[in-house]
C-alpha positions as CSV (number, residue, x, y, z in Angstrom):
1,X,0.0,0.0,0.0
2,X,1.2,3.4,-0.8
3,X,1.8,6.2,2.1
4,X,0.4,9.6,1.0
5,X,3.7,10.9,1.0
6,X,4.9,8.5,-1.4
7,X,2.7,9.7,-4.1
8,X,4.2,11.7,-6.6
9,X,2.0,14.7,-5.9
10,X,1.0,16.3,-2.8
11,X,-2.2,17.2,-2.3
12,X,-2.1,20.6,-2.4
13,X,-0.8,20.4,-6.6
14,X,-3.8,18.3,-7.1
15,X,-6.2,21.4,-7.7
16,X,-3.3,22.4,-10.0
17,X,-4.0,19.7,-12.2
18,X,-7.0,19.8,-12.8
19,X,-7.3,23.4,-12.9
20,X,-4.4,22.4,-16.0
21,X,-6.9,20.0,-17.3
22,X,-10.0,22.2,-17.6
23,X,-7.6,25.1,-19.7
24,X,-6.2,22.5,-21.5
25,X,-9.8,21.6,-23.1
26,X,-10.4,25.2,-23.1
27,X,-7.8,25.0,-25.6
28,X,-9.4,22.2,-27.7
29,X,-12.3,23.6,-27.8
30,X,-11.1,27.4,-29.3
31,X,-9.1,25.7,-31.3
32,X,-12.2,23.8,-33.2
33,X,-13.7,27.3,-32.9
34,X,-10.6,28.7,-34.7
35,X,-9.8,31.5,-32.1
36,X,-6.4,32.4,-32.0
37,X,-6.5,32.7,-27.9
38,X,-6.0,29.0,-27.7
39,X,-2.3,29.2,-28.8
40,X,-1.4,31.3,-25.5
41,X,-3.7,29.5,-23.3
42,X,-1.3,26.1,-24.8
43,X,1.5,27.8,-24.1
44,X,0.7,28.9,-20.7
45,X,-0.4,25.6,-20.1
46,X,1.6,23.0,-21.6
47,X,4.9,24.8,-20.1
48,X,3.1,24.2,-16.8
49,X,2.4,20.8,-16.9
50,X,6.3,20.1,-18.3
51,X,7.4,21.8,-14.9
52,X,5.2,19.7,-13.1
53,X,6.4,16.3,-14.8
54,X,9.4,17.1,-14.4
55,X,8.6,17.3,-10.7
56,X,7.1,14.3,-10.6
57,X,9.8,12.4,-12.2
58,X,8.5,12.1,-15.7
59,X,11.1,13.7,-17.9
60,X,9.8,12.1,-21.1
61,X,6.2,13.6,-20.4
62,X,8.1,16.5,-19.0
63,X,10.0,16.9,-22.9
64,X,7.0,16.2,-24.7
65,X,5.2,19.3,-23.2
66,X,8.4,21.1,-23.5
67,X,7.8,20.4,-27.8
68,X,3.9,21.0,-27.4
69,X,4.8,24.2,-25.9
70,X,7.2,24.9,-28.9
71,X,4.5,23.8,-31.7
72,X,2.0,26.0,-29.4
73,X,4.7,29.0,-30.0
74,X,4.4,28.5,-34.1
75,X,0.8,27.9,-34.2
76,X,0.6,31.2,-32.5
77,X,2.7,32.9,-34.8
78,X,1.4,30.7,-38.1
79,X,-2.4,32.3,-37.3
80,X,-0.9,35.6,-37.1
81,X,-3.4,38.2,-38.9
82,X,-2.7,38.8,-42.6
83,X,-1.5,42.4,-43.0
């Protein structure tokens, strides 16, 4: 059986998550809508869940949002408005 203090978050970076979570479909959902406010929101939040992989020992996971972050960076500048 696992001790609470053995878990990999504490519980007071659970709200974090899902607060993470709920932005992160927040996203999806302006994306589909094709408002360009969903490339900071991704940025904002994919940066924030590599920090908190990496503190929960998942540096794979951690690196992936790192590159999701990235790709969140060119989609933001990609559906720049035309001048």
């Amino acid at each position: 059986m696992t001790r609470s203090h053995d878990a990999p978050f504490h519980h007071e970076e659970v709200p974090l998550t899902w607060i993470l979570a709920c932005a992160s479909l927040t996203g999806v959902v302006l994306n589909i809508r094709k408002n360009r406010a969903c490339w900071p929101l991704w940025v904002g939040t994919n940066s924030t869940w590599a920090a908190v992989d990496f503190a929960a020992g998942l540096p794979a996971q951690g690196c992936l949002m790192l590159v999701y972050t990235g790709m969140a960076v060119w989609g933001w500048v990609a559906w720049r408005p035309s001048a």
